[in-house]
N, C-alpha and C positions, 0 to 999 in steps of 0.2 A: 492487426488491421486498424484499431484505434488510434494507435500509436503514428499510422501513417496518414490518418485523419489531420491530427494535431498537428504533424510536421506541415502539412499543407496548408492549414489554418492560419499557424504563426507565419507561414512565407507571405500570406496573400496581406496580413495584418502588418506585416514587417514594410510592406510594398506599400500599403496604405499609408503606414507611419511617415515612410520618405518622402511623401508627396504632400505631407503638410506642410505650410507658410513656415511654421516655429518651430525650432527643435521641443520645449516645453510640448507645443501639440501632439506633434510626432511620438517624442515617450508617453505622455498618457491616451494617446490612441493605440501603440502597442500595449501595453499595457492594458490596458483599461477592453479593451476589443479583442485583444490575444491570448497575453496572459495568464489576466485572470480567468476568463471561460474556461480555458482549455486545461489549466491546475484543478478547478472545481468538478470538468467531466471526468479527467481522470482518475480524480478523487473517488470521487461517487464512483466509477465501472470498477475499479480497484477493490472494493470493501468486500465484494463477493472473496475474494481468492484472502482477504486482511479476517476474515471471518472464520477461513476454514483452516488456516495456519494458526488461528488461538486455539479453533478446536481442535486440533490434531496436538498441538502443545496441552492442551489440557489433558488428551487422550495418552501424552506417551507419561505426564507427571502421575495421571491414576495409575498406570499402568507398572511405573517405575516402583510409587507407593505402594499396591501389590506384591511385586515381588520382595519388597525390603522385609513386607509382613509376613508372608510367606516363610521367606528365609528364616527371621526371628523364631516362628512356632517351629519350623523343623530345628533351629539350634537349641531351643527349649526343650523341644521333645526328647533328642539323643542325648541331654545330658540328666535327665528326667532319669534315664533307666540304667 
């Protein structure tokens, strides 16, 4: 749904852009009114899901870490006896 925010935003700023006097206008009004707002919302709505993908990466490296330790005390143990 964001995603089709944005596309709408950059259309209406792109339309803007054309209808300036100077090409120079034109790029820093896309820009500057399109661009950049709309890399920054999606930036920021992004961070939830950029949050929960370090934590689930952190979740599988414990989790990997575990078993490695794991493994090691049961190959200790069987040669133990």
């Amino acid at each position: 749904m964001v995603h089709i925010a944005a596309i709408g935003w950059i259309y209406v700023t792109l339309m803007m852009a054309i209808t300036e006097e100077t090409m120079v206008a034109g790029i820093m009004t896309f820009f500057l009114y399109g661009v950049l707002p709309v890399a920054i919302i999606l930036y920021i709505g992004g961070s939830g899901k950029r949050r929960e993908r370090q934590a689930q990466a952190r979740r599988e490296a414990m989790q990997a870490k575990q078993a490695a330790a794991d493994g090691k005390d049961k190959a200790d143990d069987g040669s133990a006896t």
